[in-house]
Short mmCIF file of the C-alpha atoms (twelve columns), coordinates in Angstrom:
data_MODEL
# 
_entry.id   MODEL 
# 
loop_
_atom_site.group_PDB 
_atom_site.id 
_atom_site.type_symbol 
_atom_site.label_atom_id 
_atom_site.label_alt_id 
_atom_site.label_comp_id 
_atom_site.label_asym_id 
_atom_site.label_seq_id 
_atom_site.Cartn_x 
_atom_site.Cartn_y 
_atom_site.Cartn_z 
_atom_site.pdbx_PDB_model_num 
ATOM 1   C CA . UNK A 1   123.711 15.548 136.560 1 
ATOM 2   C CA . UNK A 2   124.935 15.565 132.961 1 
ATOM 3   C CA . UNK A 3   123.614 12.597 130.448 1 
ATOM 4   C CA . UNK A 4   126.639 11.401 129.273 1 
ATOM 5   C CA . UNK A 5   124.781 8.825  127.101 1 
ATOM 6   C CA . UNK A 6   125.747 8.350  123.480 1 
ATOM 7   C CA . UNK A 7   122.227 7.866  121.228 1 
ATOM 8   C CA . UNK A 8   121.268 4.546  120.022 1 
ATOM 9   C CA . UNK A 9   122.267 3.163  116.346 1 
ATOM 10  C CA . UNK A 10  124.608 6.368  115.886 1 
ATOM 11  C CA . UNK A 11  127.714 5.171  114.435 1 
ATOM 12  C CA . UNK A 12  130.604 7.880  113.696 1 
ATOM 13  C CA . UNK A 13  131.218 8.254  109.778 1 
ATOM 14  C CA . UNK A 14  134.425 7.434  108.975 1 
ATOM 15  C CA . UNK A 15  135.621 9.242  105.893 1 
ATOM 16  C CA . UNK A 16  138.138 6.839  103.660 1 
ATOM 17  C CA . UNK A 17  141.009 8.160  101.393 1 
ATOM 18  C CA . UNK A 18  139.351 7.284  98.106  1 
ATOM 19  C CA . UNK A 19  136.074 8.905  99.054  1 
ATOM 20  C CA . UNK A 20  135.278 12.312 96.863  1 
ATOM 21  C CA . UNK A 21  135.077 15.086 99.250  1 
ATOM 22  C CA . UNK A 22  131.524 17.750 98.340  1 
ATOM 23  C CA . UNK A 23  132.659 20.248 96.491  1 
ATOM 24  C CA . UNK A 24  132.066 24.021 97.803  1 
ATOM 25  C CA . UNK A 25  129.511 26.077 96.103  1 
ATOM 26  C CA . UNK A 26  131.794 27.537 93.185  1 
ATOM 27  C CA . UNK A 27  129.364 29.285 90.761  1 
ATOM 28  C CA . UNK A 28  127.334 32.121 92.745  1 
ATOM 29  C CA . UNK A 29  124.542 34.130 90.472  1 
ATOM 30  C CA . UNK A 30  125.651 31.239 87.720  1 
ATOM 31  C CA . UNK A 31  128.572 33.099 86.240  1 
ATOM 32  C CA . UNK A 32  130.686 30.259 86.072  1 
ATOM 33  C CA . UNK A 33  133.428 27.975 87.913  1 
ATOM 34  C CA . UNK A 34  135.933 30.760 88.526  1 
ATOM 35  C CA . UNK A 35  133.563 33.587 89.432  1 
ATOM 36  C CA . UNK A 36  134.988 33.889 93.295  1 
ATOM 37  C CA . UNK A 37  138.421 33.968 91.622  1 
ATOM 38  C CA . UNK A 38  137.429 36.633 89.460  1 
ATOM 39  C CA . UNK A 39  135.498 38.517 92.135  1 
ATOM 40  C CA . UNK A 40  138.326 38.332 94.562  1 
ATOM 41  C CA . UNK A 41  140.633 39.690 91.752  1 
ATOM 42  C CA . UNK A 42  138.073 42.875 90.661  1 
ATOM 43  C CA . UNK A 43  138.696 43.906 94.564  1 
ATOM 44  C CA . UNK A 44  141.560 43.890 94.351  1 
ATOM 45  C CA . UNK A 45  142.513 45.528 91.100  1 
ATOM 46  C CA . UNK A 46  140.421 48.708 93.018  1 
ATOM 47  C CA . UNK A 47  143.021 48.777 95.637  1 
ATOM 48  C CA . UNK A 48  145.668 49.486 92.811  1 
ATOM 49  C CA . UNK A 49  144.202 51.772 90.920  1 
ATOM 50  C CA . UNK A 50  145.544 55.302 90.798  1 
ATOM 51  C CA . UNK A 51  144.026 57.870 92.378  1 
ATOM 52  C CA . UNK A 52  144.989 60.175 89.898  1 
ATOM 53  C CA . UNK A 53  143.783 58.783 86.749  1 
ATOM 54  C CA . UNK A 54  141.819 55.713 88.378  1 
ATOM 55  C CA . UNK A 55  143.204 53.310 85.943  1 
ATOM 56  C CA . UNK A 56  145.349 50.490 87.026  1 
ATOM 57  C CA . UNK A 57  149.199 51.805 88.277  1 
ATOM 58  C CA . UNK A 58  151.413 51.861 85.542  1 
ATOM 59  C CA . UNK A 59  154.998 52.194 87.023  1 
ATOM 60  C CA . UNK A 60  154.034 52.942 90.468  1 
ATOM 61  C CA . UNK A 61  155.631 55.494 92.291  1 
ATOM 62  C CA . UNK A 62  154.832 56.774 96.325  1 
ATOM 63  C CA . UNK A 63  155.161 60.260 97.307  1 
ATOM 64  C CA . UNK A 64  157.512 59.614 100.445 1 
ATOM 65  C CA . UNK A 65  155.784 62.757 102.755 1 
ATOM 66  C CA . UNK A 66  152.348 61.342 102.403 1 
ATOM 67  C CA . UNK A 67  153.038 58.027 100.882 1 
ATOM 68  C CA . UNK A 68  150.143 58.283 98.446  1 
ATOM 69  C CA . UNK A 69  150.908 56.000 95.110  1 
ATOM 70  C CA . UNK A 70  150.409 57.391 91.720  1 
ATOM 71  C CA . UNK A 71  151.474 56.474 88.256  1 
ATOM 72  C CA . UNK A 72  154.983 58.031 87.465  1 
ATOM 73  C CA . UNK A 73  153.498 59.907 84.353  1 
ATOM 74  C CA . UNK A 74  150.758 60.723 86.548  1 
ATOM 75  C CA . UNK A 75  152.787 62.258 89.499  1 
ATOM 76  C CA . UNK A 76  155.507 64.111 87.388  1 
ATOM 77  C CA . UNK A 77  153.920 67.001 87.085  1 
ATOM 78  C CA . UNK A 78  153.451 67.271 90.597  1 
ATOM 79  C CA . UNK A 79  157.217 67.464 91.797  1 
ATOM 80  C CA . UNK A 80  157.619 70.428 93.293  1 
ATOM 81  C CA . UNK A 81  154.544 71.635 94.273  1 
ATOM 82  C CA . UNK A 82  151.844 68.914 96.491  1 
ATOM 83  C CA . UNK A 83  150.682 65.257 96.089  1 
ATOM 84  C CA . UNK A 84  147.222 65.763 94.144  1 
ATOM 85  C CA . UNK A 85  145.494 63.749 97.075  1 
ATOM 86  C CA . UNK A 86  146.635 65.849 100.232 1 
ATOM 87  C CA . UNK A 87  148.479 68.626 99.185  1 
ATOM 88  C CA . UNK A 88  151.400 67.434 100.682 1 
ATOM 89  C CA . UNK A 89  154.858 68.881 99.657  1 
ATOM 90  C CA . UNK A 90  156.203 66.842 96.895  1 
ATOM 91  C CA . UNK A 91  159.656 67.094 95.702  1 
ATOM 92  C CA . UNK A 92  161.937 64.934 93.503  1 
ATOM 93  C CA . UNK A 93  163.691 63.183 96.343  1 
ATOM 94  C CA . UNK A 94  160.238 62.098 98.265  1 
ATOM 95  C CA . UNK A 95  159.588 59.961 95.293  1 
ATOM 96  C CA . UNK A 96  160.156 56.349 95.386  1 
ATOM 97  C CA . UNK A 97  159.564 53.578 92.777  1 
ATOM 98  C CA . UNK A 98  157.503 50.580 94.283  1 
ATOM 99  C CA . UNK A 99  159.056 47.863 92.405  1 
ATOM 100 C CA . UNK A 100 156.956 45.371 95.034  1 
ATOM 101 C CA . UNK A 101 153.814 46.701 94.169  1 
ATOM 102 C CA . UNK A 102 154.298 46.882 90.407  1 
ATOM 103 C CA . UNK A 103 155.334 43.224 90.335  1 
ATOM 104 C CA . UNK A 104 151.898 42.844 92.203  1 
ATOM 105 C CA . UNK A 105 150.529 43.932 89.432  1 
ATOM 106 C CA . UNK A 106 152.026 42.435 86.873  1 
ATOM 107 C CA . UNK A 107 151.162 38.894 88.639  1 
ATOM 108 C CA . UNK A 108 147.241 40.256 88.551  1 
ATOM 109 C CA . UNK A 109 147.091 41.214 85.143  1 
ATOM 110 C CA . UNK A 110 148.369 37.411 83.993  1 
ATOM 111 C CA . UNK A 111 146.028 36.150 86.697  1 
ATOM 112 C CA . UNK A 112 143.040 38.133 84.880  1 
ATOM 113 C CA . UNK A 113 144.534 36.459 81.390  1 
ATOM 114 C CA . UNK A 114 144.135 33.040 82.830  1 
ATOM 115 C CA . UNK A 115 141.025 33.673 83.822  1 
ATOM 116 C CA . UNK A 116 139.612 35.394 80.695  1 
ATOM 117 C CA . UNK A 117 141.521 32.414 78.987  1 
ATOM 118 C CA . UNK A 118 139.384 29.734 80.940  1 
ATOM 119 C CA . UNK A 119 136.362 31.651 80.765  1 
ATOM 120 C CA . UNK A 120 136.298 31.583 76.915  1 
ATOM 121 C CA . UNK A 121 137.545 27.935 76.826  1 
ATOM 122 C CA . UNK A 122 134.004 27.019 78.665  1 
ATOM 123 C CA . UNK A 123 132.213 28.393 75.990  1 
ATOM 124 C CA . UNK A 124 131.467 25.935 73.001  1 
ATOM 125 C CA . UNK A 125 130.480 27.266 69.433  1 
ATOM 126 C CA . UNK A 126 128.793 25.188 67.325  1 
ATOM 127 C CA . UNK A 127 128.576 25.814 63.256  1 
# 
């Protein structure tokens, strides 16, 4: 038979409105209140990265036999022989601008401004 019966003196908590909520842990190893924002944003500046020069895509283009995504100035000596990756055929009409992913990127590099903005506006210099 289950006990059904609720414990002695236990009242449920009732939250009000006005009461402040805990805050979540924000600062892990102490590097600040926007370290999981800039953590989040280091993975995912690896994802657009090119694999040919591993710097962040600048004018992103995709093959469109392998779909691999390069640089254009990257990829243009590539048209007409194989994507540097897999070797794939490449030609001049496989390749596609990815105006989606370069606003992407665009958005993360003034997200990484804000954040190197706030970063430097918790420091304090004294003279």
């Amino acid at each position: 038979m289950p006990d059904n019966r609720q414990p002695r003196n236990r009242q449920p908590r009732i939250r009000s409105g006005n009461e402040p909520r805990s805050a979540p842990a924000m600062e892990p190893d102490g590097r600040g209140a926007w370290a999981h924002s800039r953590a989040a944003l280091d993975r995912l500046e690896k994802l657009l990265r090119c694999s040919r020069c591993t710097n962040i895509l600048r004018e992103p283009v995709c093959l469109g036999g392998c779909e691999h995504i390069f640089c254009s100035n990257c990829v243009s000596d590539c048209i007409g022989t194989g994507c540097p990756v897999c070797y794939t055929p490449a030609w001049i009409q496989d390749l596609k601008i990815n105006r989606q992913l370069d606003s992407m990127i665009q958005l993360c590099s003034k997200l990484r401004n804000l954040l190197h903005d706030n970063e430097l506006s918790g420091r304090h210099t004294f003279c």
